[in-house]
C-alpha positions in Angstrom: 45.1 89.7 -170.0 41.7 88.1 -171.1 39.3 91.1 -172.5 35.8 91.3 -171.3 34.2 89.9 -174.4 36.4 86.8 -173.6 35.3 86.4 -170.6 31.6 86.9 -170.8 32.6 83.9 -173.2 34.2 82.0 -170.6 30.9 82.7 -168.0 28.4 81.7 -170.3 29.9 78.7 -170.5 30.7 77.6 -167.2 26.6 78.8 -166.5 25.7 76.5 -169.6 27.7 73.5 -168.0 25.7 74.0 -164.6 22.8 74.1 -165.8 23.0 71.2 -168.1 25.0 69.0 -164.9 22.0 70.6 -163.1 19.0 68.9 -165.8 20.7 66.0 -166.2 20.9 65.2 -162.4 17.0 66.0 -162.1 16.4 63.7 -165.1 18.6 61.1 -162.7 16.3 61.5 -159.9 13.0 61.1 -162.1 14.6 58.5 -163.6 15.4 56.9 -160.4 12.2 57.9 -158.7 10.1 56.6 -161.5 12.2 52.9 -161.4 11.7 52.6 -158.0 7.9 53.7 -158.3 8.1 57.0 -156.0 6.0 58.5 -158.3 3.1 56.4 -158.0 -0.3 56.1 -156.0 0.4 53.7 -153.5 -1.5 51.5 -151.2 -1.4 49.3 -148.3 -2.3 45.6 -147.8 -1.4 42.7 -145.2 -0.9 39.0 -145.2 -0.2 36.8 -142.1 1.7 33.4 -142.5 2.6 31.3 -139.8 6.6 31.0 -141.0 8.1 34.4 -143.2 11.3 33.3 -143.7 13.9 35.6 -144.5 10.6 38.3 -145.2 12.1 42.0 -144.2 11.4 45.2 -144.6 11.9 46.6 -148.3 11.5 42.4 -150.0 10.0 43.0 -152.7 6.1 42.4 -153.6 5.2 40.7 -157.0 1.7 40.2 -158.9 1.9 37.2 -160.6 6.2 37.3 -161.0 6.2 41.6 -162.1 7.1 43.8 -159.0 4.4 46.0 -157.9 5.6 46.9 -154.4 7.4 46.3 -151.0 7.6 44.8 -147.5 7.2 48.1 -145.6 6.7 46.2 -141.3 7.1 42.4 -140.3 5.6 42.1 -136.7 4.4 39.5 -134.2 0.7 39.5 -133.4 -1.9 37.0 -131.6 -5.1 37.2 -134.0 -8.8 35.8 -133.8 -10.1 35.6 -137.2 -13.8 35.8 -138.1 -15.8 33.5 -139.9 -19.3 31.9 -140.6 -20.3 28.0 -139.9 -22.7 27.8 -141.9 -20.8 28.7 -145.3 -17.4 28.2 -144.5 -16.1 25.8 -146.9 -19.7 24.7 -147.9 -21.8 24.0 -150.6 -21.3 26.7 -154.2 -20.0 30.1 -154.8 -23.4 31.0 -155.9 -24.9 29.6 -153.0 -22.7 32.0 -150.8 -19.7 29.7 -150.4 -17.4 31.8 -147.8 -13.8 30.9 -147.9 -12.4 32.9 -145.0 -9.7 30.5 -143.2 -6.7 29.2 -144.5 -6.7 25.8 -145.7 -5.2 24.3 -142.6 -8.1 26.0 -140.6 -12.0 25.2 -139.9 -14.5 27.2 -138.7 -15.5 26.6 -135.2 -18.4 27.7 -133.5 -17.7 31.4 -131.5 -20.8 32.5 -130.0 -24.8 31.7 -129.3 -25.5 32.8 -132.9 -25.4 30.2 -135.7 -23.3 32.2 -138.1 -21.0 33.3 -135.3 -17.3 31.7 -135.7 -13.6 31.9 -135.1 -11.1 30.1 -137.9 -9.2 27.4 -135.2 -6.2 24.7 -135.6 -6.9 21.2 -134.7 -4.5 19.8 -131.7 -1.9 17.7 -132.6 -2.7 13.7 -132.4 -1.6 12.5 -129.8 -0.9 8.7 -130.8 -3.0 7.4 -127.4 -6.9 6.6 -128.2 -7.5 7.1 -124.7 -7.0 10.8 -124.7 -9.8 10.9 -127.2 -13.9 10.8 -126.1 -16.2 9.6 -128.8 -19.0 11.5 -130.1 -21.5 11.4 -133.0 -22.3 15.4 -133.5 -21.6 18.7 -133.2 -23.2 18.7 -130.1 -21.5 15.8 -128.1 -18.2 17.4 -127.3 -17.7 20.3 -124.6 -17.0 23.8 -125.1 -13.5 24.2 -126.7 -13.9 20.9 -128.5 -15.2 19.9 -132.2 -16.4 16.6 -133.2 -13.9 15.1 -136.2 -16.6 13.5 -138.1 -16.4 11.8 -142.0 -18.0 14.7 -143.1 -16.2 16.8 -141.3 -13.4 15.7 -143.2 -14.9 15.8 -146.5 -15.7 19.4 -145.8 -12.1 20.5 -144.8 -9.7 18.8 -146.4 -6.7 20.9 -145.9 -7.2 20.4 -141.8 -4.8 17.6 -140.9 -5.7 14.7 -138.4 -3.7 11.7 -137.9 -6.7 10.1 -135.5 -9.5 8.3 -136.3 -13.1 9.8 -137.1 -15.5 10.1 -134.4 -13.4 12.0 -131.4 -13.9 14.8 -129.6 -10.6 17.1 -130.7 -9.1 20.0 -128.9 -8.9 22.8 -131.1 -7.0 26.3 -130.7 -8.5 29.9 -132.1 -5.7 32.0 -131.1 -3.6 32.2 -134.0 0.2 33.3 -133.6 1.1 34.8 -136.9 3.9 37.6 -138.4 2.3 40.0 -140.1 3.2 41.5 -143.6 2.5 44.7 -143.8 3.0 45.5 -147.6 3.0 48.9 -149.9 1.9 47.8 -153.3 0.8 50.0 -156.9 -2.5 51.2 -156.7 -3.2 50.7 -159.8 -2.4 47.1 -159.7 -5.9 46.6 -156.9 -7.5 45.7 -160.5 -5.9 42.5 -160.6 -6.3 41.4 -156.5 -9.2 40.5 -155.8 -10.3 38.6 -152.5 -9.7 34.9 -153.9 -6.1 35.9 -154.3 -3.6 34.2 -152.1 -0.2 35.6 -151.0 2.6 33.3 -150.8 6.5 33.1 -150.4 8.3 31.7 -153.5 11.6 32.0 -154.7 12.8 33.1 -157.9 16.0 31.0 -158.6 17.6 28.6 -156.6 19.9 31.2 -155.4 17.8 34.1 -155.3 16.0 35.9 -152.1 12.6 35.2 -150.6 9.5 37.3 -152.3 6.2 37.4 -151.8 4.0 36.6 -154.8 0.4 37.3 -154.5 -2.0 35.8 -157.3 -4.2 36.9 -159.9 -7.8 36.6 -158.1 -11.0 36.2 -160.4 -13.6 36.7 -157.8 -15.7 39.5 -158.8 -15.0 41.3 -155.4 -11.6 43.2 -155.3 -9.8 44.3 -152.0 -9.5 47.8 -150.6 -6.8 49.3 -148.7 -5.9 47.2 -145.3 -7.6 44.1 -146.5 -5.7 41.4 -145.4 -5.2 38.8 -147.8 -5.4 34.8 -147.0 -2.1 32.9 -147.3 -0.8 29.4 -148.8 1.9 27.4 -147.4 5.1 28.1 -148.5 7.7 25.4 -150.4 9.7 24.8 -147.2 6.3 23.7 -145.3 4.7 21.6 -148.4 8.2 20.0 -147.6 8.1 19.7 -144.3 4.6 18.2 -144.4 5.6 15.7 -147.1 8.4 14.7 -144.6 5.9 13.9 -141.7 4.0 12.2 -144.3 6.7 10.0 -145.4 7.9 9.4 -141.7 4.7 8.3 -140.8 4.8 5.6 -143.5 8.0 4.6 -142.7 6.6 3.8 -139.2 3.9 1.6 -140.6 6.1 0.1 -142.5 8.3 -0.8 -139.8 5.2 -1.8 -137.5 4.3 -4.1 -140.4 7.7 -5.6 -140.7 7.9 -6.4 -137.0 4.7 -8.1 -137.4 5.6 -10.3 -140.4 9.1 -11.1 -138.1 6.7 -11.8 -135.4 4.6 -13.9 -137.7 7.7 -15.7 -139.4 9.7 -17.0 -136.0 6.1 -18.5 -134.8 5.4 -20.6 -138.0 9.5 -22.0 -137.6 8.8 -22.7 -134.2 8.6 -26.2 -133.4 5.6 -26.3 -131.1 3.5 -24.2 -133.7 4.0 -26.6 -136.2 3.3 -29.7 -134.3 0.2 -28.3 -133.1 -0.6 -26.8 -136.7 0.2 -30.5 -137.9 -2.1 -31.9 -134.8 -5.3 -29.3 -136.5 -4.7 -31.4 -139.7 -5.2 -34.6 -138.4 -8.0 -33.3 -136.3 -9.8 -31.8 -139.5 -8.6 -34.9 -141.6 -10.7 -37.3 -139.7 -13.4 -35.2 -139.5 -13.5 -35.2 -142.9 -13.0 -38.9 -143.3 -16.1 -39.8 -140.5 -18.4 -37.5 -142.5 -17.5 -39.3 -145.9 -17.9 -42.5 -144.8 -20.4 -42.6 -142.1 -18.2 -42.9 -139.6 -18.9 -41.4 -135.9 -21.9 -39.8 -134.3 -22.0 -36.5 -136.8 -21.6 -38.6 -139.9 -24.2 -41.2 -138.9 -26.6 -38.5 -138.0 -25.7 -36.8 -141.7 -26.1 -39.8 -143.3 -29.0 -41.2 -141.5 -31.8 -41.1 -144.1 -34.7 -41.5 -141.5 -32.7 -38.2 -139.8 -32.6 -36.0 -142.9 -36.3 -37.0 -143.6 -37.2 -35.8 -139.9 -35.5 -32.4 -139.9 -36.5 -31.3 -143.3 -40.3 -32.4 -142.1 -39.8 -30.2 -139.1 -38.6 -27.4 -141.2 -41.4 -27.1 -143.7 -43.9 -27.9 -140.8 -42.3 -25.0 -138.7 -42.3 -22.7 -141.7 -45.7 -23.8 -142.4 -46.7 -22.6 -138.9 -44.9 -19.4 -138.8 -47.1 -19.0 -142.5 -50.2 -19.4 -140.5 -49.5 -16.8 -137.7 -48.3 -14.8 -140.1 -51.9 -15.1 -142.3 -53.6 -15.0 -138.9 -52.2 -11.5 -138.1 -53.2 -10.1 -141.0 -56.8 -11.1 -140.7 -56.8 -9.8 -137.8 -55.2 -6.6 -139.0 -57.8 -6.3 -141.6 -60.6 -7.2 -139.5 -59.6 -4.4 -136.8 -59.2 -2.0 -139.3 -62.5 -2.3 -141.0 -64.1 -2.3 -137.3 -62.2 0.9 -136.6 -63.9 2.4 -140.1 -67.0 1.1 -139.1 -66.9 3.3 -135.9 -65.6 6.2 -137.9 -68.6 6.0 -140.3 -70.9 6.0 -137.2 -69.5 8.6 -135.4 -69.7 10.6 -139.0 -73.2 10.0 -138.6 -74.0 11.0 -135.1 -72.1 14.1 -136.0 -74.7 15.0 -138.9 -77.4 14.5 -137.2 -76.4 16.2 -134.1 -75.8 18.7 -136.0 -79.4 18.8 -137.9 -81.1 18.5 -134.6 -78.9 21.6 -133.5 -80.4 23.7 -136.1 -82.2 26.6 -134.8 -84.7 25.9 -138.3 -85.7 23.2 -137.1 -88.5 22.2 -135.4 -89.3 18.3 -134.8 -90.5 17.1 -131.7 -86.7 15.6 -131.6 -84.8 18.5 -132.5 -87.0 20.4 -129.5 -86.3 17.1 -127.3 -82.9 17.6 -127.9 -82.3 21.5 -127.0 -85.1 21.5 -124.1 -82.9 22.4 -120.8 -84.3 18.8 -119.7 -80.9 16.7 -119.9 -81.9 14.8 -123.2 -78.9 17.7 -125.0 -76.2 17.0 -122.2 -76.9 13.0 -122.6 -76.3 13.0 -126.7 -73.3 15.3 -126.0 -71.7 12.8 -123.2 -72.7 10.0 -125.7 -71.0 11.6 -128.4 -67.9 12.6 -126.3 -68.0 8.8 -125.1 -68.0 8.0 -128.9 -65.3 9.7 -129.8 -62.7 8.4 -126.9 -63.6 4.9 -127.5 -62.6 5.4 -131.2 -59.4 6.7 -129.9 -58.9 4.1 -127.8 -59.5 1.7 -130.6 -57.0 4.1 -132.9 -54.5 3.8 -130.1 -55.1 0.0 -129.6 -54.5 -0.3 -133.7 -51.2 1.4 -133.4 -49.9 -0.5 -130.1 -51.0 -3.9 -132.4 -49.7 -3.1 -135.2 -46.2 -2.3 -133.2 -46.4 -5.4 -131.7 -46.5 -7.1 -134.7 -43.3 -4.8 -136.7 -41.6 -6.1 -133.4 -42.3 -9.3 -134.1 -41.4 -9.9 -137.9 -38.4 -7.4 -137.1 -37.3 -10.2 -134.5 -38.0 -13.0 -136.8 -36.0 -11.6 -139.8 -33.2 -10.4 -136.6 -33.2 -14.3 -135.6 -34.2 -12.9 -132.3 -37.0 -13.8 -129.8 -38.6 -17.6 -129.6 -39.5 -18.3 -133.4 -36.1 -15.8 -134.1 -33.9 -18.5 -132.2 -36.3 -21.3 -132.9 -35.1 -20.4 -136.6 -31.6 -19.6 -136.2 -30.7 -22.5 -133.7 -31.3 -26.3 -134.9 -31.2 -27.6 -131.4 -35.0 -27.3 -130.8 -35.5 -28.8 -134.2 -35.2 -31.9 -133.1 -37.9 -31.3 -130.4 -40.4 -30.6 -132.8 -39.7 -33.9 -134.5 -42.3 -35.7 -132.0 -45.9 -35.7 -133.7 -47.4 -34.8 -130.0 -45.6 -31.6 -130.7 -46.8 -30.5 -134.2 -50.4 -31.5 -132.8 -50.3 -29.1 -129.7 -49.3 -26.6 -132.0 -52.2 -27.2 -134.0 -54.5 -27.6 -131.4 -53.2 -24.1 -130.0 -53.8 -22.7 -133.9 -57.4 -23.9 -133.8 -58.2 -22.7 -130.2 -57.3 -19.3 -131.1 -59.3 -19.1 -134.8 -62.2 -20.2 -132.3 -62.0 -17.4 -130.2 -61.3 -15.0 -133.3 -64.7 -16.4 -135.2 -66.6 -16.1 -131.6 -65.6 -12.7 -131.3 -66.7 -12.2 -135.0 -70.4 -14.1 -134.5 -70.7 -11.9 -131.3 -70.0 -8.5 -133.2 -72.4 -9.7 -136.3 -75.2 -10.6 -133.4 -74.9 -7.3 -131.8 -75.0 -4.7 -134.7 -78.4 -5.5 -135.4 -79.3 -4.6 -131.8 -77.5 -1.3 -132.5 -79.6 -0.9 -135.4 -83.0 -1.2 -133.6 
């Protein structure tokens, strides 16, 4: 029989085995706790992609490759997302560049306010231009609809559009996404900032789905519940380089049934004969124009012809010259008339004013303010003054219309001289001397009335004068 020294012995032991099994299970569960990040601050964020994958609760969360966290909810939701029109994808970060749709989104206009909007998907293309209505601005399509301009492409880049530019598109603001909801370190917030992107990569070929956000270097960082903008994953870069390549596949075909097209019409025997009969057609053309041969070749050929036309073209040009000095004299002359008026209504207004003075006292300045009528008369005269020089201002602006009509429809081949210029048939009209001389006669009749109008004016400013 053991003694009781032996075993107080024996106790002590078994109570020194316990309590070392005991600390060395704790330091397991530290151990464990500390691996698995129990033991440190966490934090919530969430990221919505339109495909997660094999995303589930507990997937694990990486910063730039390192684990920092996990999937904690994946959920279904319908979500309208914010944004501005006027800075959405547009112009510099220091400018106040917002980037707050994905980059198969555009910001679409959500309210009477000008910075009001929603992010929204373009419809799918339909393939059928008559589903489409044309427009040239924002403001030519209906509620619901956004105009898919050049520079509406230029400024989203990531929005796909098989159509062409210039349509009124459909678009859709409801978004159906699955939501992330993720539990990530605390301490790594530092390193997300809100031009950090959260994505779905794979590690290996064989390995699971994670979600990988990326380093941001905006000087904003997020806060807890910020949601964080997503990329397309592998599988839908994929799948959009497949549409991509199926769509030149088509064109490709298209083309190829064209060129088939193209190929049994050149080996068909009726295309060829009447490709050879164009030859021969063109052939003796040719040959009459060489030689003389044939109404157009004698006419080309005709010396007495060539000498007539090319006299008919300098004279017409000649004549367009003319007009074209004749307006401008009488732009100039108009103008300095108008300048003239504006220096005697100057005039009138000084003095006016003078006799208005209350200093003075001439027998005209009294004339003038007596109550007798000789104050309202000046003032009528003065007001008559001034709408005749508007008139004459508004005359000067309808002439001088007229006359950028005019040379716009010459250099447009447009109008009588346009088409007298651009069509040769009435060149051989003007061949016949009678012609050039009732032209000229016309040209002198009108400097006649120009120079009479002239001597008139000359003869009556001295009148004025008196």
């Amino acid at each position: 029989m053991p003694t009781r020294q032996e075993q107080r012995r024996v106790h002590a032991i078994v109570a020194l085995f316990a309590l070392s099994f005991g600390a060395v299970t704790v330091l397991s569960y530290v151990t464990i706790a500390i691996s698995e990040g129990l033991l440190v601050a966490k934090t919530h964020l969430i990221a919505d992609f339109r495909d997660a994958g094999s995303i589930g609760e507990n997937t694990d969360i990486q910063l730039a490759g390192k684990k920092i966290g996990k999937v904690v909810d994946v959920s279904f939701i319908t979500q309208r997302y914010p944004c501005n029109p006027l800075t959405e994808d547009f112009g510099h970060p220091y400018q106040g560049r917002t980037d707050d749709c994905e980059p198969w989104m555009f910001c679409a206009a959500d309210g009477p306010a000008p910075d009001q909007g929603v992010c929204a998907v373009l419809e799918v293309f339909s393939g059928h231009s008559n589903d489409y209505v044309g427009c040239d601005g924002p403001a030519s399509c209906e509620t619901g609809q956004v105009c898919v301009t050049q520079a509406f492409r230029q400024r989203y880049r990531g929005v796909r559009w098989w159509g062409q530019a210039g349509w009124c598109v459909v678009y859709d603001a409801e978004s159906q996404r699955i939501r992330i909801d993720m539990e990530v370190n605390e301490s790594a917030l530092q390193y997300i900032r809100t031009d950090s992107r959260a994505s779905i990569v794979l590690n290996g070929i064989l390995a699971s789905s994670r979600v990988n956000i990326s380093v941001g270097t905006s000087d904003e960082i997020v806060r807890e519940g910020d949601r964080l903008q997503t990329i397309p994953s592998l599988m839908e870069d994929a799948l959009e380089l497949k549409d991509h390549i199926d769509r030149i596949a088509d064109d490709v075909d298209r083309g190829l049934l064209g060129v088939s097209a193209l190929t049994d019409a050149l080996t068909d025997e009726a295309t060829k004969a009447d490709i050879d009969t164009i030859k021969l057609h063109v052939a003796e053309l040719q040959r009459q124009v060489r030689e003389a041969d044939g109404l157009v070749g004698a006419v080309l050929h005709d010396p007495d012809t060539r000498s007539e036309i090319s006299q008919t073209i300098r004279a017409t040009r000649d004549a367009m010259l003319a007009t074209q000095d004749d307006f401008d004299a009488l732009e100039a002359r108009t103008k300095r008339t108008i300048r003239d008026v504006d220096n005697a209504k100057g005039k009138i207004d000084s003095i006016l004013g003078g006799l208005q003075d209350p200093n003075n006292t001439s027998l005209l300045a009294v004339l003038v303010n007596d109550d007798s009528g000789v104050k309202a008369d000046a003032t009528r005269l003065a007001n008559n003054t001034a709408e005749s020089i508007g008139v004459g201002r508004e005359a000067i602006t309808d002439m001088n219309a007229a006359l950028g009509e005019v040379m716009q429809a010459l250099d447009k081949r447009e109008g009588t001289l346009g088409r007298l210029i651009a069509d040769p048939k009435p060149l051989y009209h003007l061949k016949d001397p009678a012609t050039l001389r009732r032209v000229n006669v016309i040209k002198g009749l009108a400097r006649w009335v120009i120079a009479e109008d002239e001597r008139q004016r000359e003869a009556a400013q001295p009148e004025a004068e008196d």
